[in-house]
N, C-alpha and C positions, 0 to 999 in steps of 0.2 A: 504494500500500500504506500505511493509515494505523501508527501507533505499534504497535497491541496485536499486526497478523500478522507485524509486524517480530521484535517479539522472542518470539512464537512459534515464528517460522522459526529462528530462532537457539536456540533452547531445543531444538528437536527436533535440528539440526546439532549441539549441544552431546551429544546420547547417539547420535551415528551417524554423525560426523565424526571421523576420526582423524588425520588432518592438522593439526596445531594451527596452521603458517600457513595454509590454507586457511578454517580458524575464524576467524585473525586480520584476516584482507581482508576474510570475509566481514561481522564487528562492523564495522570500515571504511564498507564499501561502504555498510551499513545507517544508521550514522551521517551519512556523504555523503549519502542519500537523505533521511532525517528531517530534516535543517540545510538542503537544497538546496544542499550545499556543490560547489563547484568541483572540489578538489582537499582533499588527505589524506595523513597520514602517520599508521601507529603504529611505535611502538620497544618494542623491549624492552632490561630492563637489565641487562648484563653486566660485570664487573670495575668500578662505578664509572661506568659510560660507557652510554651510548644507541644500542643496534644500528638501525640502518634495516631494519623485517621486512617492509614493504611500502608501498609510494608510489606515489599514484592523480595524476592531474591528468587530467580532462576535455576542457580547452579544447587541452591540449597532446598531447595524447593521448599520455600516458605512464602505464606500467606498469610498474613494478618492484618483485621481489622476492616473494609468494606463491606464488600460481599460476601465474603469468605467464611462468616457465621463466628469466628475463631476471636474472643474475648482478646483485646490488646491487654499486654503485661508490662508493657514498657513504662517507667515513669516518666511523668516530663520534666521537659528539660527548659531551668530557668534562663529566661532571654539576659536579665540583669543580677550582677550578685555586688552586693556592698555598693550599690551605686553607679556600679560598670558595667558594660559588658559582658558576657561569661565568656571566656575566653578558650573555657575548658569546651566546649560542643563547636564545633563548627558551623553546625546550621542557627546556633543560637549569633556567631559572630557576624552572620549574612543578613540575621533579623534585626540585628539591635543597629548594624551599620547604614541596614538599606541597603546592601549591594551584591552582585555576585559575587562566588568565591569559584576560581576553575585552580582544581589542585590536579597534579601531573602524574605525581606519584606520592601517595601516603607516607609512602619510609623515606624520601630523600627531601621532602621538604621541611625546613625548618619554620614558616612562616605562622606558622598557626598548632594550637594545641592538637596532634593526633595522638594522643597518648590513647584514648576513648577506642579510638577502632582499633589499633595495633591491638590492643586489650584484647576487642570481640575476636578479633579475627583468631589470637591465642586462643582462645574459647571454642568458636566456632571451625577453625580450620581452615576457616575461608583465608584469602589475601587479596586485602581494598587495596589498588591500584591508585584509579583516577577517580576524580569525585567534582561533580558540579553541583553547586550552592545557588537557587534563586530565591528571593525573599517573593514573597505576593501580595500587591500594592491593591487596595482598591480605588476608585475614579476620584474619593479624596486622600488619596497619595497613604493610607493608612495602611500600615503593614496589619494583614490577614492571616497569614499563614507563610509557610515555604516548601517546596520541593526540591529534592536533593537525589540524585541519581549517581549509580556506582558504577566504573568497568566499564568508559565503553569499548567496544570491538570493531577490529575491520573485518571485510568480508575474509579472513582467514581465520578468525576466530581469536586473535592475537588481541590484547586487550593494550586500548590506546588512549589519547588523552581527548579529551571532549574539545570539537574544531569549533571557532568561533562562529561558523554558518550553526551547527547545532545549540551552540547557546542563542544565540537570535531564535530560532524557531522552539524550542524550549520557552523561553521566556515570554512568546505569544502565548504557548499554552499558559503557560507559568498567569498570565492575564484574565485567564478564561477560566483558572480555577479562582482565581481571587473574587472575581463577577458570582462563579456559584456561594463562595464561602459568606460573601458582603448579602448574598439575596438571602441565605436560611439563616446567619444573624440577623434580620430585620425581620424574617418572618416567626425566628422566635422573640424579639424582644415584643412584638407587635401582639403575639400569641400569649405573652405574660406579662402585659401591659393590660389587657381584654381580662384574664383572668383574675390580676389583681384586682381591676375597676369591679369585679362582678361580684368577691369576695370583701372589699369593702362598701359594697353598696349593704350587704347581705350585716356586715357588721354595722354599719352607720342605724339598720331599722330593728336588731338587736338589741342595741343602747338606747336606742327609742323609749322602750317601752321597758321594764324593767322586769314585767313578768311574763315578757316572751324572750326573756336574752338568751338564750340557746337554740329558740325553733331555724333559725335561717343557718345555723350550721351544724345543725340534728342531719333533718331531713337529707341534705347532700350525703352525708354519712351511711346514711341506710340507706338512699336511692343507689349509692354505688356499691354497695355490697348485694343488693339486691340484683342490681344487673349483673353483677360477678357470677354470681347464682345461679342465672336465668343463663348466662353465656357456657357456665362450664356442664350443666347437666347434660345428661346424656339419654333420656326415658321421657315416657310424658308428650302430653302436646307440645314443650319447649326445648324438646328434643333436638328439633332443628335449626333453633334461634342461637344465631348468634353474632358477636360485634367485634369491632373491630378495635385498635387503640383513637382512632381518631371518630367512631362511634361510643367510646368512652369519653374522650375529650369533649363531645358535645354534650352529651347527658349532665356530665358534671357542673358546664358551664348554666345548663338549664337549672337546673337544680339550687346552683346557687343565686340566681334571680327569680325564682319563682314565685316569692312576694317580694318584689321590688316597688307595688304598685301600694303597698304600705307607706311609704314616703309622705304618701295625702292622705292618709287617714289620721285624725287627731286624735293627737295623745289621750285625752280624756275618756275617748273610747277605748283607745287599746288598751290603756290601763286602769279601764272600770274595774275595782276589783270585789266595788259593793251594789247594792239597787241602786243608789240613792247618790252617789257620787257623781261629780261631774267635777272641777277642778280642784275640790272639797267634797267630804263627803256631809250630805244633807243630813244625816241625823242626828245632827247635833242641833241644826236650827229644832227639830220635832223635839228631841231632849228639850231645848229650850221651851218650845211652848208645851210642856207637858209640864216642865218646873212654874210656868207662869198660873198656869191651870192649877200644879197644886195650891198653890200657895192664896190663888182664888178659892178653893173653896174652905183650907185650912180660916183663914180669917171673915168667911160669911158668917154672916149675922142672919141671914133664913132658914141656916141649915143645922138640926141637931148634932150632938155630939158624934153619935151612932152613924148619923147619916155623912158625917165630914169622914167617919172612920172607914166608913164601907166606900164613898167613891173614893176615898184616897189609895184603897187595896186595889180598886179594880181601876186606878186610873194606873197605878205601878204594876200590873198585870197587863196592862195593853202596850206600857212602854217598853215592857223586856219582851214581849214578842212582838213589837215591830223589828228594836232592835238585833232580832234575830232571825226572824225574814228579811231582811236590810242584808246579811249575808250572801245569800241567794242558795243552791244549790243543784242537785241533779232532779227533783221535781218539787211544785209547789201545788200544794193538790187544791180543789174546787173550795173543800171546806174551810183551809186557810186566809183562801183568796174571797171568800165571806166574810171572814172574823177581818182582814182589813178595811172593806167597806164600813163594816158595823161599826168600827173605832172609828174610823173619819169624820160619821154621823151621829157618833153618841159623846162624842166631847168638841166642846166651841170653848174658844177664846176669845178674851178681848185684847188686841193690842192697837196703842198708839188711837183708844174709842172706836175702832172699828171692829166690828164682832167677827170670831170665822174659824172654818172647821178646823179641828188638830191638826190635819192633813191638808195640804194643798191638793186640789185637782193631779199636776205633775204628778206628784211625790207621791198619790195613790196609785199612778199607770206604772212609776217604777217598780213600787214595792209589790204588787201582785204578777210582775214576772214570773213564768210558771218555770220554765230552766235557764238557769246560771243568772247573770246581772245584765243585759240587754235588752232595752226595749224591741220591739218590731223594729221601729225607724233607724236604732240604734246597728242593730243586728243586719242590715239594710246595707248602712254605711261601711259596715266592715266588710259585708262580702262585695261590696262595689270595688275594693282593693282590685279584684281580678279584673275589673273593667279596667281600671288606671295599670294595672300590667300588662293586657291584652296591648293598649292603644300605645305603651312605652315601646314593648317588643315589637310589635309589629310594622312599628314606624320606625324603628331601627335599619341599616341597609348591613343586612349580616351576610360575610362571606359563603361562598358557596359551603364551605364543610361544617358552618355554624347556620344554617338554611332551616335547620329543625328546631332551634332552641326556642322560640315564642310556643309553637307546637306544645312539646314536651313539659315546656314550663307554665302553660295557661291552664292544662289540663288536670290538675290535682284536686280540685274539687269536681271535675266533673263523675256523672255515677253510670254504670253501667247501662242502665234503664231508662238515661236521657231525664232523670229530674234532676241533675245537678247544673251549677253553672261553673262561668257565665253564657256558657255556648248550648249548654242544653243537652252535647253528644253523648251518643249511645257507644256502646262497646264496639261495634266493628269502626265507627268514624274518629276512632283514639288509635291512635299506635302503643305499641308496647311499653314503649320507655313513657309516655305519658300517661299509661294504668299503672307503670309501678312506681312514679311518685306519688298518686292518690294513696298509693298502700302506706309508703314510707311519710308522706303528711297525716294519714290518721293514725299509726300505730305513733308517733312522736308525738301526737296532741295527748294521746290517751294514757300516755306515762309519762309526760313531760312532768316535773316537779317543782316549776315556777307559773302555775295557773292560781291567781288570786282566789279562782272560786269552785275550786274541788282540790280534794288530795292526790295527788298521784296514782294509777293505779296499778296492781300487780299484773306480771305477765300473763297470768290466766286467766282473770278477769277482763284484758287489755282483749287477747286474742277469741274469748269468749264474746265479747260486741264486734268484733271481726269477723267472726267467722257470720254471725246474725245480721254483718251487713252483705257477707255474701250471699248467703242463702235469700236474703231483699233484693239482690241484684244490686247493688252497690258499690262493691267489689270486684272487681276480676278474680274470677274463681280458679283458673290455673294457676294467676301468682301470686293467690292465696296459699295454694297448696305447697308452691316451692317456697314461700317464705316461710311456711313451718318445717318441710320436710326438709330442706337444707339448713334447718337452724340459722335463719338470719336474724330469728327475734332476739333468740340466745345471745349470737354473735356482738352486737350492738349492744345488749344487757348489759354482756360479760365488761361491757368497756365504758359505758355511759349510765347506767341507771343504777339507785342505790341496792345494797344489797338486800334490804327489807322488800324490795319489789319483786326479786327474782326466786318464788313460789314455786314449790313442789305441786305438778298436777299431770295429770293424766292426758298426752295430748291425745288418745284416742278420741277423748269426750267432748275435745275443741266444735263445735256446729259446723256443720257442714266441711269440713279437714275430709279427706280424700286423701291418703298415702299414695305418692305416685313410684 
């Protein structure tokens, strides 16, 4: 293959190669082929130092580090030591100089440290001859990496020194690997720039709220052990399913904005942790008018002794169980939700000459909340979050291998049967990764241990309202089943939840569980 289909072939792998080591062995290998070299090394530069990205030797038939599957073992090699140059590596002396090095012969030159190869070659057997050093610049002159090539040969097999037409054509490649090196550092700094923003947005609505400070880096946790799960089984409908690492790099990135759309919900709500709170909690104004109430009827002059005695018991009877419906909890039954109308209506105050019930209007629609501390309207606003994430994500212009993440991340409240939102989808119009963070948001709500208005609950209890949302259709019922039968409830326990939650039980008797 003479020069010009060399770097043709490498011009067209340059728009249909996506490997950038594979790119990089293959300028290599090309280089190797145009010098007649023996053997080869390129590096790239990381912190200061010289990565080994892949090492050719012909006569020794060694291969490491591209393609080749074969773990590099080499350490690097620092560019600067005490402020200098390292003088001990040669290719470190090309990089910290900026310049080529063309050495003639290893053993007869004194110009630079070969102590390094004489070394290997003692070692290996081998004998470094000639040796070409190019540093690789990219378009702002920023040393990338280098390639360093060993022995070349003429057509008689006799190993000679590297002619300056092959350093010229060398060092065009030597340009074309610096072009690939400069494009996959930008597309990972761009790639963990995207990730940090996503992991700090997730932490910014964390801090938020003080008794959700764990859910936005739970859920990521168990969505990707979960898809671990789903990918490695081998039985079952999920037998077939499986992903990739850049099919992981997207799930995760959804996963950690999937309430981002939290940002516009107010605090007041997120961190409603009683009925009656709103930037303050209200029962203390009702404390107060039930102190003002006592103290009215303590000092009447129409009211017998007996009579001051008895409303004063049942006025202190109505105000310890307001204030403990004012908690809220997991249900507030019809007959409770009685007894606070009746108090509303059976005690009036007067303040400031204006007469009026114990209870505000408000203060009565909060306190007969029949589960946890949100109003309708309240309850309303908070699942509207999914709208302001919908309309966040999807106005985003996300690269094509990030193309799924509004998908994946909109869909965690949606339920099997199409009554969830915001979108309504039923189970075939969801994709997988987006039914297994529904699973991984309700098993984390349902044992999380910073919810104002329930206790934590244990794992059997957790996976027992789990399993009862499968059998409702609520749940994806296949990765219900792999979430218990691969142990990812465990898994996530063993690591995140206290030890009081993780109960001895029977997963036969989980509802609806299916061993697969």
């Amino acid at each position: 293959m003479n020069n010009i289909e060399h770097f043709v072939e490498i011009g067209i792998a340059l728009s249909t190669e996506n490997n950038h080591k594979a790119l990089l062995e293959k300028i290599l290998k090309s280089a190797m082929e145009l010098s007649h070299a023996d053997a080869g090394t390129i590096y790239s530069v990381e912190n200061e130092q010289l990565v080994f990205d892949t090492v050719l030797n012909n006569s020794l038939n060694i291969h490491f580090g591209g393609t080749s599957g074969k773990r590099m073992t080499f350490p690097a090699i620092d560019i600067y030591k005490f402020g200098q140059v390292n003088s001990s590596a040669v290719a470190a002396v090309a990089a910290g100089n900026g310049s080529p090095i063309n050495i003639d012969d290893v053993y007869t030159c004194h110009q630079y440290d070969l102590s390094a190869a004489r070394a290997m070659d003692q070692k290996t057997g081998y004998h470094t001859q000639s040796v070409l050093t190019l540093p690789m610049k990219n378009h702002q002159k920023e040393l990338n990496g280098v390639i360093q090539l060993i022995n070349a040969t003429n057509e008689q097999g006799q190993v000679i020194a590297f002619s300056q037409e092959v350093t010229r054509t060398v060092s065009a490649l030597a340009s074309m690997a610096a072009v690939i090196i400069t494009n996959k550092h930008l597309v990972d700094e761009m790639e963990n720039l995207f990730s940090a923003f996503s992991k700090l947005i997730a932490s910014a609505i964390d801090k938020k709220s003080p008794y959700t400070g764990s859910h936005c880096r739970r859920v990521p946790e168990i969505t990707m052990m979960m898809a671990h799960a789903c990918n490695d089984i081998n039985r079952g409908p999920l037998a077939e399913f499986s992903m990739s690492d850049a099919d992981f790099h997207e799930l995760s990135v959804a996963a950690w904005l999937h309430d981002c759309g939290k940002v516009a919900t107010p605090e007041y709500i997120m961190d409603k942790s009683k009925k009656l709170e709103t930037i303050f909690d209200r029962i203390e104004l009702i404390n107060a008018r039930f102190e003002i109430a006592a103290r009215d009827i303590y000092y009447s002059s129409k009211l017998s002794e007996p009579d001051k005695a008895l409303q004063l018991k049942q006025l202190e009877e109505d105000r310890k169980f307001l204030a403990e419906a004012n908690t809220g909890g997991e249900f507030f039954d019809n007959e409770k939700v009685d007894r606070v109308y009746q108090i509303a209506h059976r005690h009036q105050v007067t303040i400031a000459g204006v007469s009026q019930n114990i209870i505000s209007d408000d203060e009565l629609q909060n306190l007969i909340i029949a589960r946890g501390t949100l109003t309708t309207k309240e309850r309303q606003i908070i699942n509207d979050h999914m709208k302001v994430t919908v309309e966040m994500l999807e106005s985003m212009p996300f690269p094509k291998h990030l193309a799924n993440v509004p998908e994946y991340a909109c869909g965690h409240h949606e339920k099997m049967d199409g009554t969830g939102y915001p979108k309504g989808l039923k189970r075939h119009e969801m994709s997988t990764q987006a039914r297994m963070m529904a699973i991984a948001d309700v098993f984390e709500a349902l044992t999380a241990n910073d919810r104002p208005y329930k206790p934590p609950k244990t794992l059997s209890e957790t996976l027992t309202i789990m399993g009862r949302m499968k059998l409702g259709n609520h749940l994806d019922p296949d990765l219900f089943d792999v979430f218990i039968s691969e142990k990812v409830y465990l898994k996530f326990a063993q690591e995140f939840l206290e030890p009081s939650q993780i109960d001895d039980f029977d997963i036969s008797q989980i509802p609806g569980y299916q061993q697969i």
